[in-house]
Every structure is written in structure tokens, then in C-alpha cells.
C-alpha positions as CSV (number, residue, x, y, z in Angstrom):
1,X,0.0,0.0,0.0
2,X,0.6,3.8,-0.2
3,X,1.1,5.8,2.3
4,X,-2.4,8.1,3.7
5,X,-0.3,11.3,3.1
6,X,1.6,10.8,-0.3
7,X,-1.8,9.2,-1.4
8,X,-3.6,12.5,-0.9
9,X,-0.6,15.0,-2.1
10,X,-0.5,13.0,-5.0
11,X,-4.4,13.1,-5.8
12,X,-4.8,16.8,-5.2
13,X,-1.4,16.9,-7.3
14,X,-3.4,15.8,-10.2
15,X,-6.8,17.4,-9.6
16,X,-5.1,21.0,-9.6
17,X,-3.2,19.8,-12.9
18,X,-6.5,18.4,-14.2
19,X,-8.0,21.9,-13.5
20,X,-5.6,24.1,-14.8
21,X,-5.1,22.3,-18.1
22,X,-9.2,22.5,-18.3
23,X,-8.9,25.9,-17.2
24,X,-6.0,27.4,-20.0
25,X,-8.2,25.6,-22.3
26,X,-11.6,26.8,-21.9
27,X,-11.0,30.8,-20.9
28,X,-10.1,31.3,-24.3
29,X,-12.7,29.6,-25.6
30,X,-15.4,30.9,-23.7
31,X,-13.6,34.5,-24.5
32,X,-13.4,33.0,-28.4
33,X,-17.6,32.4,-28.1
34,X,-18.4,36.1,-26.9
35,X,-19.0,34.4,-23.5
36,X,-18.5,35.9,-19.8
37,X,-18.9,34.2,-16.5
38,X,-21.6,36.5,-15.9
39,X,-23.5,35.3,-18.9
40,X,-22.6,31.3,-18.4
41,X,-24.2,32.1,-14.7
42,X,-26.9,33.5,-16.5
43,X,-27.7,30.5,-18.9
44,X,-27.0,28.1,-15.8
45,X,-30.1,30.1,-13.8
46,X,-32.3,29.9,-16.9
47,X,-31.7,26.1,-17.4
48,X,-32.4,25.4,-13.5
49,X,-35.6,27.5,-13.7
50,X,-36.4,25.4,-16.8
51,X,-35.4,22.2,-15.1
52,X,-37.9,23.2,-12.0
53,X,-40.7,24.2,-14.4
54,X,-40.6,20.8,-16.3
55,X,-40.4,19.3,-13.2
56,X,-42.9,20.7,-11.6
57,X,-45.5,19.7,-15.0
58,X,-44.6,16.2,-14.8
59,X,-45.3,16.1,-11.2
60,X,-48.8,17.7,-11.7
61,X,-49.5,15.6,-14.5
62,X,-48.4,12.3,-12.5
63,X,-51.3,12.8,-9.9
């Protein structure tokens, strides 16, 4: 086995490489689309709205 400690240094090792390659990849592309955080917030509240709404219909239409 692996030690608890070197186990866990390495995993977040890779997570914060995992994130930063993700992250140099999709700022310019979200700046490439005409996209902001602001705005992807935006679409994310919309879609949860959405998600609620249909949702809620097929709960109604289920009793």
C-alpha cells in the first residue's frame, strides 16, 4: 500500500493539474464564443428555472 499522506498530495497533485489544463483551455474559448462568467451564470439560472418548471408539469400531470 501507499502511504495516507503521499496518497492524498498526490491526488490533489493531479486534480489541480486536471484543473488548470481545463482551465488554460476553456478561458479562451469561452472568451473566443463572446461568452463571460456572468453570462454562463446567466444560462445556468435559466436552465435550473427550466429544469424546475418541467419538473414541476410532470409532477402535476403524474397525480
Amino acid at each position: 500500500g501507499v502511504e495516507k499522506e503521499a496518497a492524498a498530495a498526490a491526488s490533489i497533485v493531479v486534480w489541480l493539474i486536471t484543473f488548470a489544463a481545463c482551465s488554460l483551455a476553456g478561458v479562451p474559448l469561452l472568451i473566443h464564443e463572446g461568452l463571460s462568467l456572468g453570462k454562463l451564470r446567466e444560462l445556468a439560472e435559466h436552465e435550473k428555472e427550466a429544469a424546475s418548471e418541467s419538473a414541476a408539469q410532470q409532477g402535476d400531470s403524474a397525480q
